[in-house]
MIMARTOR-235911 format. One line per 4 residues: number of its first residue (from 1); their letters; for each residue z, y, x of N, C-alpha, C, O. Coordinates in steps of 0.05 Angstrom, whole numbers, always signed. Each point is the difference from the previous one (the first is absolute). Layout:
residues N
NUM) A) Z,Y,X,Z,Y,X,Z,Y,X,Z,Y,X  ...;
This chain:
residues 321
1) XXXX) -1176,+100,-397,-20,-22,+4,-25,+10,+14,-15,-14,+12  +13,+44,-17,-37,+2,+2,+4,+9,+35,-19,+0,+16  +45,+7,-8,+10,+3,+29,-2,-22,+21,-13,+0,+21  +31,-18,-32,-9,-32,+6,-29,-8,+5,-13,-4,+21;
5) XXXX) +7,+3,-41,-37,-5,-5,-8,+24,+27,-2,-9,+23  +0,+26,-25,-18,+11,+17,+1,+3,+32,-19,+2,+15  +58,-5,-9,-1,-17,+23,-8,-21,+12,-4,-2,+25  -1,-18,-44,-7,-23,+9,-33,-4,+8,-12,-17,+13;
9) XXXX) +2,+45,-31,-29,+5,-1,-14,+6,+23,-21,-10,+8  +42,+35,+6,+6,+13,+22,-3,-18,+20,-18,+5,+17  +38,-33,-14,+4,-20,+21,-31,-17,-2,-10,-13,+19  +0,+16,-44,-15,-24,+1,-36,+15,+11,-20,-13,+6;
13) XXXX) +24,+37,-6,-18,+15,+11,-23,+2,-25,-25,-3,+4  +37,+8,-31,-16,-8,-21,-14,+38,-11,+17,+17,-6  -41,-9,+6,-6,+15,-12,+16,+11,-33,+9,-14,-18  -11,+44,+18,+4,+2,-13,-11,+25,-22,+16,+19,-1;
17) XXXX) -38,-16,-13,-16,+24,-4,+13,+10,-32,+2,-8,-24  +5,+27,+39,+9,+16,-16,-22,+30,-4,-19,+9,+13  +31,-1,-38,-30,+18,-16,-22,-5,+5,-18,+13,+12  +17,-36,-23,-24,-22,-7,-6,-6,-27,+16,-14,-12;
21) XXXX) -36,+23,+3,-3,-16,-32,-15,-31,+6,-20,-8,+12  +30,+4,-20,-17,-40,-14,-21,+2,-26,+6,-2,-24  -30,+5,+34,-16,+3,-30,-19,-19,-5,-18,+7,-16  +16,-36,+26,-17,-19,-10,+8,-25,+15,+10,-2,+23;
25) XXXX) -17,-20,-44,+6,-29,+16,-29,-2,+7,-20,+5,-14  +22,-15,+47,-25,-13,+8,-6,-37,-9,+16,-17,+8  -42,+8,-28,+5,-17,-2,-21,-6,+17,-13,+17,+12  +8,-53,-10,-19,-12,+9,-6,-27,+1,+8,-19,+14;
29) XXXX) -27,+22,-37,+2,-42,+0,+24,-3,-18,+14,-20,+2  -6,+43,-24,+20,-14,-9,+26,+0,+5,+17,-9,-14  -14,+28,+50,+26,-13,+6,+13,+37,+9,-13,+20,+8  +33,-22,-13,+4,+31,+6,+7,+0,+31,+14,-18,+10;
33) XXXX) -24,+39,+4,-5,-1,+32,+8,+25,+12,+5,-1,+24  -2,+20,-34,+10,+31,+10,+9,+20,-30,+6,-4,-23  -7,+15,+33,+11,+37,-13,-16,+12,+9,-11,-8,+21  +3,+34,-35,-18,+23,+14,+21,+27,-11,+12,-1,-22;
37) XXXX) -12,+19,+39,+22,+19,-8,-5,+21,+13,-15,-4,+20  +22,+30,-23,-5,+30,+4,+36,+18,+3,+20,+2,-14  -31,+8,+38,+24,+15,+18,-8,+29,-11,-19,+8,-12  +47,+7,+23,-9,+27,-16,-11,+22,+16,-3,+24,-4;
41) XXXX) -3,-42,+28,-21,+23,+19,-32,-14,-15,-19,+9,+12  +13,-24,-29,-23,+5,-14,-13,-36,+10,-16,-14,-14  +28,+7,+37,-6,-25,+11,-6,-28,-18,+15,-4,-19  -31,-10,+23,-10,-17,-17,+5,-28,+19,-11,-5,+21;
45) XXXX) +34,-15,-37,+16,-26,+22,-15,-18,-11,-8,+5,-23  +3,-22,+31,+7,-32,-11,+18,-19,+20,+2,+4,+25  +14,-26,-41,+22,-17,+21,-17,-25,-17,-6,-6,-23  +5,-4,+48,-5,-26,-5,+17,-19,+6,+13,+1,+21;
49) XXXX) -12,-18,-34,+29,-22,-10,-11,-29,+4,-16,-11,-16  +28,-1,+42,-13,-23,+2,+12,-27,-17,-11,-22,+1  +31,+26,-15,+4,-29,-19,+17,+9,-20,+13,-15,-14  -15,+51,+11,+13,+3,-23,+3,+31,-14,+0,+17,+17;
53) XXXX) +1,-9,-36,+7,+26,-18,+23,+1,-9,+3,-19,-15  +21,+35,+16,+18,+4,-11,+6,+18,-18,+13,+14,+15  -12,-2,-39,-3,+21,-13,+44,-3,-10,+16,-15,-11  -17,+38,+23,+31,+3,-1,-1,+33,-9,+8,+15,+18;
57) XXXX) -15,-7,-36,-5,+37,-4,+17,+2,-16,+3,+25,-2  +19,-43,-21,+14,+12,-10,-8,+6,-33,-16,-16,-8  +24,+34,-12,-13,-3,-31,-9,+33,+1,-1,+17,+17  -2,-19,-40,-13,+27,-14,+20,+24,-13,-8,+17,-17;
61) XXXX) +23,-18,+22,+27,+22,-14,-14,+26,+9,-2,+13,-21  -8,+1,+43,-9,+20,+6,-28,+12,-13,-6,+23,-3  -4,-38,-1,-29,+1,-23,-3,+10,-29,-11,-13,-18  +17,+28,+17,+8,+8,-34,-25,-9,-24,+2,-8,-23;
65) XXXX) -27,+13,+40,-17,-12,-15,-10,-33,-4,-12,-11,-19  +20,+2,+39,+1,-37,+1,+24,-3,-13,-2,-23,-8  +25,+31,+1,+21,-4,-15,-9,+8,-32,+7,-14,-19  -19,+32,+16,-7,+5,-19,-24,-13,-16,-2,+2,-24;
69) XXXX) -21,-18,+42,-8,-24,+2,+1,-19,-14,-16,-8,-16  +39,-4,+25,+14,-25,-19,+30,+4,-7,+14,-19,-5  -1,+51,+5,+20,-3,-23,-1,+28,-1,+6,+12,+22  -12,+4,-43,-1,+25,-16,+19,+7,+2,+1,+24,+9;
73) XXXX) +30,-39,-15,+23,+12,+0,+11,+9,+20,+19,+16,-4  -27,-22,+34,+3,+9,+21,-16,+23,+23,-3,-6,+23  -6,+34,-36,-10,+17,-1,+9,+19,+21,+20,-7,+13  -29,+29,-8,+4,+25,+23,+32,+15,-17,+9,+22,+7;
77) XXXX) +3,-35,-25,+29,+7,-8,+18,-8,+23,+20,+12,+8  -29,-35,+0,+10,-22,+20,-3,+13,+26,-23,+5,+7  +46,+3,+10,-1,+0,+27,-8,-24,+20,-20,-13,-6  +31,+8,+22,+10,-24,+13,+10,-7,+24,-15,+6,+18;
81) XXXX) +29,-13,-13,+15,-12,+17,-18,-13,+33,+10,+5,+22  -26,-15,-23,-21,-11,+14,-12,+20,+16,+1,+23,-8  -16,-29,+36,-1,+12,+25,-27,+3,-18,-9,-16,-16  -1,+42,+24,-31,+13,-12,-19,-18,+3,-17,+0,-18;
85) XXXX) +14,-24,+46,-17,-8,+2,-1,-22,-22,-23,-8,-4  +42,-4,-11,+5,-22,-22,-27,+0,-26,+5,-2,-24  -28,+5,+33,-13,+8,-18,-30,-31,-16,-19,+4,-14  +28,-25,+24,-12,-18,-7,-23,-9,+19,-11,-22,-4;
89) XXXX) +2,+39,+26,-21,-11,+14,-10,-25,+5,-24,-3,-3  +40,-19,+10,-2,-28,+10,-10,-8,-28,-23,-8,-4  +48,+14,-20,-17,-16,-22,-24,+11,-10,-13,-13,-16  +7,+31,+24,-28,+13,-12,-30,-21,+17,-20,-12,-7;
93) XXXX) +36,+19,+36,-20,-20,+12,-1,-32,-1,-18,-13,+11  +30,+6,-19,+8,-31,-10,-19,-1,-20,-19,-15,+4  +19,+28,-26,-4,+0,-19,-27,+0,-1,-11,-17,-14  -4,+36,+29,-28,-3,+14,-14,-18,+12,-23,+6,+8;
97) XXXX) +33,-30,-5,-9,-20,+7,+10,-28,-5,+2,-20,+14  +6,+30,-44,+3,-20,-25,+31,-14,+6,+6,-23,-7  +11,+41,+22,+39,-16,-11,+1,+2,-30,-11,+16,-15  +27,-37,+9,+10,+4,-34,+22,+20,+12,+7,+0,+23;
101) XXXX) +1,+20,-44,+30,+13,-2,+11,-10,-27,-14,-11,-17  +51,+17,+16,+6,-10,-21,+21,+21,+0,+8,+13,+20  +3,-8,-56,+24,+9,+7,-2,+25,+0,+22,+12,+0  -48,+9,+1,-9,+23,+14,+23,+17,-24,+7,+23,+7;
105) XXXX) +5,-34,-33,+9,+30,-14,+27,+2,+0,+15,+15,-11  -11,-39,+30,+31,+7,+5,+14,+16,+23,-3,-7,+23  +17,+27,-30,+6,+25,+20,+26,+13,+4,+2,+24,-5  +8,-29,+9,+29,-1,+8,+20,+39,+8,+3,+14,+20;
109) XXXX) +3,-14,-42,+19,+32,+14,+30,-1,+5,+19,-12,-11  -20,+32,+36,+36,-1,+3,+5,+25,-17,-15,+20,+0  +38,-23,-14,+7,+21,-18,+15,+19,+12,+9,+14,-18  -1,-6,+40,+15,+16,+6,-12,+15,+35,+7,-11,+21;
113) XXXX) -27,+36,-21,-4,+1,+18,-9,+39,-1,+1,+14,-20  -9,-8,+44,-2,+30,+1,-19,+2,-14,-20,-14,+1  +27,+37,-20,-21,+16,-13,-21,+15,+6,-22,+4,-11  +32,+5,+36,-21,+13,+25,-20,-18,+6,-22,+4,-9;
117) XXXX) +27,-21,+21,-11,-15,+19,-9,-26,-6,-18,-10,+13  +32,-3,-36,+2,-30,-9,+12,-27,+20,-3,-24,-2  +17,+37,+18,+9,-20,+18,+30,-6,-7,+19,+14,-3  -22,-39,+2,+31,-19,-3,+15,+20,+12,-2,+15,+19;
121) XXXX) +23,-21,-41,+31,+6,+8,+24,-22,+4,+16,-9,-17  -18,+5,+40,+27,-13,+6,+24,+6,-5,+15,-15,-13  -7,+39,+24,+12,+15,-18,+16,-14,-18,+22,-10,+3  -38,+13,-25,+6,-4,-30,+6,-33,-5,+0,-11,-22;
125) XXXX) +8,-3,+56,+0,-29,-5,+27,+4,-13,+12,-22,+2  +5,+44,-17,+28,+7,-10,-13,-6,-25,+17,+1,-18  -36,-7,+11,-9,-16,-33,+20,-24,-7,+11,-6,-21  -11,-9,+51,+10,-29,+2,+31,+0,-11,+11,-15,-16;
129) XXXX) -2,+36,+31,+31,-3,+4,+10,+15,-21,+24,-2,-7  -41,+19,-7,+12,+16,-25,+2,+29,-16,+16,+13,-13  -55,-11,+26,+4,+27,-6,-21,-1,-23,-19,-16,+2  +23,+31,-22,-13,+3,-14,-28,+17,-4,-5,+14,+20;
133) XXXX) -17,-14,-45,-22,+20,+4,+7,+8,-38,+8,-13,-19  -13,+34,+25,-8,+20,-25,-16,+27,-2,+2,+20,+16  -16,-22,-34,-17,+16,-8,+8,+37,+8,+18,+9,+15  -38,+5,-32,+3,+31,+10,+20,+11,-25,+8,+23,-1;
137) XXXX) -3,-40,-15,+25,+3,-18,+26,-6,+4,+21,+7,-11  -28,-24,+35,+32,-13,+13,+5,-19,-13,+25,-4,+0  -41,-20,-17,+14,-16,-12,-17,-26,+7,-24,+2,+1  +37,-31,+4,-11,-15,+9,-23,-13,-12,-6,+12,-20;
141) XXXX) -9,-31,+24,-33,-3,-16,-6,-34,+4,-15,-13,-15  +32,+3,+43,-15,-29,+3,+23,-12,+15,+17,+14,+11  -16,-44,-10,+24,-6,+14,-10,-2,+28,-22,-11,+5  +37,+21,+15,-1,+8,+31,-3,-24,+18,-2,+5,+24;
145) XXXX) +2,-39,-34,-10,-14,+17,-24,-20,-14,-5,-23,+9  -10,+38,-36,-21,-18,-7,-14,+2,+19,+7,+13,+20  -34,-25,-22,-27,-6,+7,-9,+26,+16,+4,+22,-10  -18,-24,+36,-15,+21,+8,-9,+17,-20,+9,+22,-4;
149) XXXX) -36,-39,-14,-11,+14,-7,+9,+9,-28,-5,+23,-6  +15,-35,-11,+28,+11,-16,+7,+26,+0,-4,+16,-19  +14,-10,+44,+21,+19,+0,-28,+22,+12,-1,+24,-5  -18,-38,+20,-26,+26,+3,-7,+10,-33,+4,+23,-9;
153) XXXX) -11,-40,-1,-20,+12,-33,+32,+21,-15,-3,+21,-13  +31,-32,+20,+12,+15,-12,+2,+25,+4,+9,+15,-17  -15,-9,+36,+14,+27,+27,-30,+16,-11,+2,+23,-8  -28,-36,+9,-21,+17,-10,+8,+8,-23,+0,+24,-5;
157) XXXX) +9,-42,-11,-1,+9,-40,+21,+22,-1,+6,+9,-22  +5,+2,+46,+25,+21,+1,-19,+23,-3,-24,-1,+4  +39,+24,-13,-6,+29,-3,-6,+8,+35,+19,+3,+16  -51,-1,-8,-9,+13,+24,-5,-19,+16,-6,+3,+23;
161) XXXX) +9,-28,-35,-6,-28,+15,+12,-3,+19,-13,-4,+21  +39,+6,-21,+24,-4,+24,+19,+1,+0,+5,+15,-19  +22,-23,+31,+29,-14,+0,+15,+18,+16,-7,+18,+15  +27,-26,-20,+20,+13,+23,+22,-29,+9,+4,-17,-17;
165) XXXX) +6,+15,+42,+16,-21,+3,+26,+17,+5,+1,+22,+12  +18,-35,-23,+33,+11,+2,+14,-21,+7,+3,-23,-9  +7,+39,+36,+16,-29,+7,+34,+22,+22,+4,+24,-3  +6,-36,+14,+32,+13,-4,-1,-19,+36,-13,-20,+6;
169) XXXX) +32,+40,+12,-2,-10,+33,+8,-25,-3,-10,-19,+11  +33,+19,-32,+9,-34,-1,-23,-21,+1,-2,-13,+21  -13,+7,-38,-33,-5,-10,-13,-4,+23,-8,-21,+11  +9,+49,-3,-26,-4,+28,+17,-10,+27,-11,+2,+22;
173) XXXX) +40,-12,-24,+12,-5,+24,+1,-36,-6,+9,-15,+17  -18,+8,-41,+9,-33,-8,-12,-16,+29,+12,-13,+18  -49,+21,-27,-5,-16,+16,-10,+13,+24,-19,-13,+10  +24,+34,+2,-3,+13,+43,-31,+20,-24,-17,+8,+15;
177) XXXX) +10,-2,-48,-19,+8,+7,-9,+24,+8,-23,+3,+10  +44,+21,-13,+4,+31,+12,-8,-2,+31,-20,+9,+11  +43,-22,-1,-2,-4,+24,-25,-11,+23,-6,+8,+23  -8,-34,-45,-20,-8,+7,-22,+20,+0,-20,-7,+13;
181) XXXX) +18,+34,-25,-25,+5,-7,+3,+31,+3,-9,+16,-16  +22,-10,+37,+6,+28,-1,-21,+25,+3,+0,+23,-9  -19,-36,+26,-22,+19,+3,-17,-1,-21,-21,+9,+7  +20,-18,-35,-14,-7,-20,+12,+18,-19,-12,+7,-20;
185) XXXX) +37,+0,+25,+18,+15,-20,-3,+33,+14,+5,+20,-13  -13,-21,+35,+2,+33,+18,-26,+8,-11,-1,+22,-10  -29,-44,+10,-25,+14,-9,+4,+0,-23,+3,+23,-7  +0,-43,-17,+8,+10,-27,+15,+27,-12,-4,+10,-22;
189) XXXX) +17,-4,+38,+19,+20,+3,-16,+25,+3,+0,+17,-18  -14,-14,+41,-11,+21,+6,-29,-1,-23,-14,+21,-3  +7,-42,-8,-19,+4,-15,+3,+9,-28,-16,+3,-19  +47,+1,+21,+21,+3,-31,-5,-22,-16,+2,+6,-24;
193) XXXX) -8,-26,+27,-2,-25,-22,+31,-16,+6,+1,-23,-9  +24,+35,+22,+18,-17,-5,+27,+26,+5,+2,+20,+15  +11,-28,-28,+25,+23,+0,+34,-22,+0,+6,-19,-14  +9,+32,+35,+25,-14,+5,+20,+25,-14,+3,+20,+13;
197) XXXX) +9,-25,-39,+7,+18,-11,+47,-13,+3,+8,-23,+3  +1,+35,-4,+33,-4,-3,-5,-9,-27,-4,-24,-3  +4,+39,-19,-2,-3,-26,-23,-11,-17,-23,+7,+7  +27,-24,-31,-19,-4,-15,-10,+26,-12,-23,-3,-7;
201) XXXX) +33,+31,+2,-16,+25,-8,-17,+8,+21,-20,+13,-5  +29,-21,+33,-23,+16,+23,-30,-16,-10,-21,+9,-8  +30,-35,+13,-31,-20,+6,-7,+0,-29,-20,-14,-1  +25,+21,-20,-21,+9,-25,-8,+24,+7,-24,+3,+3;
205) XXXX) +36,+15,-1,-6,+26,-4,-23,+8,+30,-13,+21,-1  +11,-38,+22,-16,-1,+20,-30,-8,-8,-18,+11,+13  +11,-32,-35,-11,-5,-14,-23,+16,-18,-24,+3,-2  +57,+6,-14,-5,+16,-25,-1,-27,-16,-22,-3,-9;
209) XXXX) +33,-11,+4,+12,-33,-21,+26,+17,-18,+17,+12,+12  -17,-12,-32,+14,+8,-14,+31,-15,+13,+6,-23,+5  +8,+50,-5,+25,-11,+3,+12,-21,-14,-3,-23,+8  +14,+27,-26,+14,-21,-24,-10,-18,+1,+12,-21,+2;
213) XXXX) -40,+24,-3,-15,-35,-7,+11,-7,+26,+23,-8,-3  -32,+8,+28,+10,-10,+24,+28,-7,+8,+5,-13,+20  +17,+25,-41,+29,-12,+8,+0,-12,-20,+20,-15,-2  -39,+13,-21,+11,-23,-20,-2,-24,+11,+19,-15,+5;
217) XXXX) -52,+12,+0,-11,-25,+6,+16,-15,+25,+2,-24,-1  +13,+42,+29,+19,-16,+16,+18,-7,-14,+9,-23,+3  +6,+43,-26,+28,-4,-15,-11,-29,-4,+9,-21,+10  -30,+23,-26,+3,-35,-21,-9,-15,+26,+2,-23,-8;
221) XXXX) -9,+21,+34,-15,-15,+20,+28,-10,+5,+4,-24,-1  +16,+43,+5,+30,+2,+10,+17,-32,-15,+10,-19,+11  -13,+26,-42,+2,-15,-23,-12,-30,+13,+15,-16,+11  -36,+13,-14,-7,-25,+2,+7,-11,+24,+4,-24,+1;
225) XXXX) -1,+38,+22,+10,-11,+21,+34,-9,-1,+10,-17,+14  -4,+24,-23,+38,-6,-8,-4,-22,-23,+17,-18,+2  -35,+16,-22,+2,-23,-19,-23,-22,+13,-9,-18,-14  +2,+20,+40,-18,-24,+2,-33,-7,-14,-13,-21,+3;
229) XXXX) +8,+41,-16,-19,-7,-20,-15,+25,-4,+8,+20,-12  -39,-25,+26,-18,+32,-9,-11,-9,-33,-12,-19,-7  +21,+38,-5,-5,-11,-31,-28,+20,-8,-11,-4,-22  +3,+21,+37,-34,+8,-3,-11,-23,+13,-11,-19,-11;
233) XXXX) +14,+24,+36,-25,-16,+5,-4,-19,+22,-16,-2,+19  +47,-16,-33,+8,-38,+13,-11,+3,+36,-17,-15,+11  +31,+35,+1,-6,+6,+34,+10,-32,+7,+21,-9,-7  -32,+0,+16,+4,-31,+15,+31,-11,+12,+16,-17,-8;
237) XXXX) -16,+36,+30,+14,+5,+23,+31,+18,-6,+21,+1,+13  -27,+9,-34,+19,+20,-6,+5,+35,+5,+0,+3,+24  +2,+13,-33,+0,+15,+6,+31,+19,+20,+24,+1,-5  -34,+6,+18,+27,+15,+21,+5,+29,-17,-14,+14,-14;
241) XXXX) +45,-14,+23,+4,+24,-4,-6,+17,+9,-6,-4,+24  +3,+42,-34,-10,+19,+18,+23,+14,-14,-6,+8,-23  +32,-1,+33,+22,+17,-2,+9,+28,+16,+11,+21,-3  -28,-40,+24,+7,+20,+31,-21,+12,+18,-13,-17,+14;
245) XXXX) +6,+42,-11,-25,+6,+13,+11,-1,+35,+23,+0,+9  -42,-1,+2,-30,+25,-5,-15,-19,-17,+6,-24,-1  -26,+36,-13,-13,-8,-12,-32,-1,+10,-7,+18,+15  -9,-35,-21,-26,+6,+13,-23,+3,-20,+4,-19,-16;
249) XXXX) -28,+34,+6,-17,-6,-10,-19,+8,+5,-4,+24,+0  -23,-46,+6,-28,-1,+4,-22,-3,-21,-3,-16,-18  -5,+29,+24,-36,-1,-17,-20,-20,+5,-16,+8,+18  +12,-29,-28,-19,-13,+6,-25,-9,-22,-2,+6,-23;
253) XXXX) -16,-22,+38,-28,-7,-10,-7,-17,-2,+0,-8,+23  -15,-20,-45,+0,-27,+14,-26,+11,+27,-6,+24,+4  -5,-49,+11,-21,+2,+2,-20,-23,+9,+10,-22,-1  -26,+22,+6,-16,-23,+11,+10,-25,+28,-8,+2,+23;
257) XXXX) +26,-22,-31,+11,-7,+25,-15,-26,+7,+4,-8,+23  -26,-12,-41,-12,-24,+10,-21,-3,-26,+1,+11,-22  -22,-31,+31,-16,-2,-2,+3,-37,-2,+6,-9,+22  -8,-6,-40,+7,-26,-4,-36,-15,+2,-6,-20,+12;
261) XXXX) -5,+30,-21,-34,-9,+0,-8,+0,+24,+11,+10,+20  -35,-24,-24,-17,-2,+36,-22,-27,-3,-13,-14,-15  +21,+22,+44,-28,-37,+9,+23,-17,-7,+24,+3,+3  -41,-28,-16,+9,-32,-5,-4,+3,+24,-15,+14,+13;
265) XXXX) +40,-38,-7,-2,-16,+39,+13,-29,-8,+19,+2,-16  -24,-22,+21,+19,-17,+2,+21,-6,+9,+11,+21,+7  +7,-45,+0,+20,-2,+11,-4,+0,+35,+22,-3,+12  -41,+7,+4,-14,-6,+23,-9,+34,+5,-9,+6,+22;
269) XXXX) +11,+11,-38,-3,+23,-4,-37,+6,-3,-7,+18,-14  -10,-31,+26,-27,-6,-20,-2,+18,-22,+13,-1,-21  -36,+25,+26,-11,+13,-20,-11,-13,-15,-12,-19,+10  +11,+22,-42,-19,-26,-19,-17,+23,-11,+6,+23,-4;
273) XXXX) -33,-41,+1,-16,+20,-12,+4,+3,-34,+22,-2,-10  -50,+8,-9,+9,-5,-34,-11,-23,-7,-3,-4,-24  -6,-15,+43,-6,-27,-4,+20,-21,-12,+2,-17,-18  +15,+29,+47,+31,-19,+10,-3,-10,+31,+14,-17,+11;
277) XXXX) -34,+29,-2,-3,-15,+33,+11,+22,+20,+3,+24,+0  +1,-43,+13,+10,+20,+31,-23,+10,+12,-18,-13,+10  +21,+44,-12,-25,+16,+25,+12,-3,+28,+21,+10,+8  -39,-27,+4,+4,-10,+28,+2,+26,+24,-16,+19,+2;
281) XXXX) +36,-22,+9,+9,+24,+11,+13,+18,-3,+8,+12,+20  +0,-2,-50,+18,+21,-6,+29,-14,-13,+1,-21,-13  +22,+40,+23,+16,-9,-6,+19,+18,-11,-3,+21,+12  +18,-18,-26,+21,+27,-9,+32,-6,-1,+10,-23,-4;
285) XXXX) +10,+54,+9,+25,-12,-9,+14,+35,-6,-8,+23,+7  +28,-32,-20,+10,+23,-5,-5,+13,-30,-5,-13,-20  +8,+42,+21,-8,+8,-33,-21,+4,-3,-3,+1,-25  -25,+2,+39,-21,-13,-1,-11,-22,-20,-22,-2,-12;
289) XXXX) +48,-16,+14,-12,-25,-21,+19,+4,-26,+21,+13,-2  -38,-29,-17,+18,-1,-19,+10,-33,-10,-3,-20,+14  +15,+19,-38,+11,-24,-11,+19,+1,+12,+15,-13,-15  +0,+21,+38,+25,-11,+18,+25,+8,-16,+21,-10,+5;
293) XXXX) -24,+26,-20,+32,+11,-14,+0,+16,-37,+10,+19,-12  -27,-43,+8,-15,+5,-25,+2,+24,-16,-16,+16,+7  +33,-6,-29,-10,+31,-11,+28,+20,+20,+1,+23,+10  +8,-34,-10,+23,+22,+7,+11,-8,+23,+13,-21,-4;
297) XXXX) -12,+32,+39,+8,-8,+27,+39,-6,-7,+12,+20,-9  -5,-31,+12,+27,+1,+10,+0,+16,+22,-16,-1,+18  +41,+20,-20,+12,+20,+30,+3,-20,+14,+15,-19,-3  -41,+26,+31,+15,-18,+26,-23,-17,+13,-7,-4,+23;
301) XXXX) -1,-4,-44,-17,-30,-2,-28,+2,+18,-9,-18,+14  -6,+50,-19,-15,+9,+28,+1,-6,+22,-18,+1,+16  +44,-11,-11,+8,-3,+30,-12,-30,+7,-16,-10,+16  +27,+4,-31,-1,-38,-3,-37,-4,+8,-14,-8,+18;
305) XXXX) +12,+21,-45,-30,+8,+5,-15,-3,+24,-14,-17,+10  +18,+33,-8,-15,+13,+17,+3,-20,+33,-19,-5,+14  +47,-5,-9,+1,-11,+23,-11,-20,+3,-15,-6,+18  +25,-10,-41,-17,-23,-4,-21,-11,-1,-7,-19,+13;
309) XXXX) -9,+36,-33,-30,-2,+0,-16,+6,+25,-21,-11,+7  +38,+39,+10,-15,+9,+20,+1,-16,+14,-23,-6,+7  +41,-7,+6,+12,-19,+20,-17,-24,+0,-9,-12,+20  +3,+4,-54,-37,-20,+1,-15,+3,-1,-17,-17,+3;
313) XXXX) +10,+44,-9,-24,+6,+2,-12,+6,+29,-24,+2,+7  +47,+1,+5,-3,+4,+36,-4,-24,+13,-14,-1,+20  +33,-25,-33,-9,-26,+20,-32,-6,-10,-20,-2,+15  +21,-1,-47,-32,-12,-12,-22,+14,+19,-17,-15,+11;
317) XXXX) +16,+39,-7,-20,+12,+6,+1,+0,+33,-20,+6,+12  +37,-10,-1,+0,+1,+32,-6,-38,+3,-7,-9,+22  +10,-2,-36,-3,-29,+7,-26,-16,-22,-2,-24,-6  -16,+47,-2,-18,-9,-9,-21,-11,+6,-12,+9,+20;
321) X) +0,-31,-32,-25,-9,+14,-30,+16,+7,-18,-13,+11;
């Protein structure tokens, strides 16, 4: 998409400033009229905006201390997933010139991501199709398609605050996801957070996961997959068999993947102040705002998001009075 977008940016001969900070709304009369912002040769901007403000910056996942702000539970334990710059700016400056925010303590983690780094694992989209997570004991802890954040608080409450995913080539061949994600499995690899073992003794003992516990817990995974029924812990979907290697297992981390709070906007995308009125001129879309996907995002729904809102917030403000 952001390829698309910037071709078209390209054709339309549209500026584009990059390593640029945004650090204040210009108001006037009431009505918001520019940005003033600072480049990292030291440069001091202002843009002036003849019928409109767009604040499209995105949420706060990168901010450990604005997360910590308005939810304690989401602390410097927390990696995240989110590009460095994700750090709340827009709403900070919104907020400075009286937007309501709503929603600010709801915070969203993907449970399965590098320990290094905190970045999503695709990868591990073999959750879907049937791979399992267990602890540094080797034995399972949460069922593998609850709730994001579910299966995040469980993977913390583990011994060292972290998981391992086990899943079998069959598994990662269901749905293209080996295949799909090969250069994700080469840096994991080289970062040793994932091991392609023949045997269930290699990929424990690669670990250090106690053997036994690790062929019990497939033995009985084995079990429930032949009787139809996970009798720990009621897996939705069902659980697959893992009979036949290679076998795969990864180390993962939840970590910080969205940010549900932000600026109130209306349906017109209209910043509202803590009155309830529209500040004339500014307008927002994206994770920037909040209320749009109340405590917990559905996978996906960003997209929706984001097109939509942006897509009006681009006619309102280009066809403003």
């Amino acid at each position: 998409m952001i390829t698309k977008y910037k071709m078209k940016a390209d054709e339309l001969g549209i500026p584009v400033k990059t390593e640029t900070e945004a650090t204040e709304l210009i108001v006037e009369d009431g009505k918001v009229v520019g940005v003033k912002a600072k480049n990292t040769a030291g440069q001091d901007l202002t843009f002036k905006a003849n019928k409109g403000v767009i604040l499209a910056t995105g949420g706060f996942g990168a901010n450990i201390e604005m997360r910590e702000k308005y939810n304690a539970e989401y602390g410097a334990e927390y990696l995240t997933t989110d590009a460095a710059g994700t750090t709340g700016d827009g709403i900070v400056m919104a907020e400075a010139i009286g937007a309501q925010l709503v929603d600010m303590e709801y915070i969203q983690t993907y449970p399965v991501c590098n320990p290094e780094t905190g970045v999503i694992s695709l990868l591990a989209d073999s959750r879907f199709d049937g791979a399992i997570l267990v602890n540094q004991e080797g034995n399972r802890f949460v069922e593998e398609l609850e709730r994001r954040d579910v299966i995040s608080r469980a993977i913390l409450a583990q011994p060292g605050g972290y998981a391992y995913q086990v899943w079998t080539q069959h598994i990662g061949e269901i749905g293209g996801t080996l295949e799909a994600h090969q250069e994700e499995f080469e840096m994991l690899e080289k970062q040793g957070l994932i091991h392609k073992a023949e045997t269930i003794e290699e990929a424990a003992e690669f670990f250090n996961v106690p053997v036994d516990a690790l062929k019990a817990t497939i033995e009985r995974v084995n079990t429930f997959a032949a009787n139809g029924k996970d009798e720990d812990f009621n897996h939705r979907a069902g659980l697959v068999a893992m009979t036949e290697g290679p076998f795969y297992i990864q180390k993962a981390v939840p970590s910080i993947h969205h940010t549900m709070g932000g600026i109130v906007i209306d349906v017109d995308t209209h910043v509202i102040d803590v009155n309830g009125n529209v500040i004339p001129g500014l307008y927002a879309a994206g994770e920037v705002t909040g209320g749009i996907h109340g405590s917990n995002r559905l996978g996906g729904n960003a997209i929706a998001d984001i097109t939509v809102f942006g897509r009006t917030a681009g006619v309102n403000a280009a066809t403003a009075q």
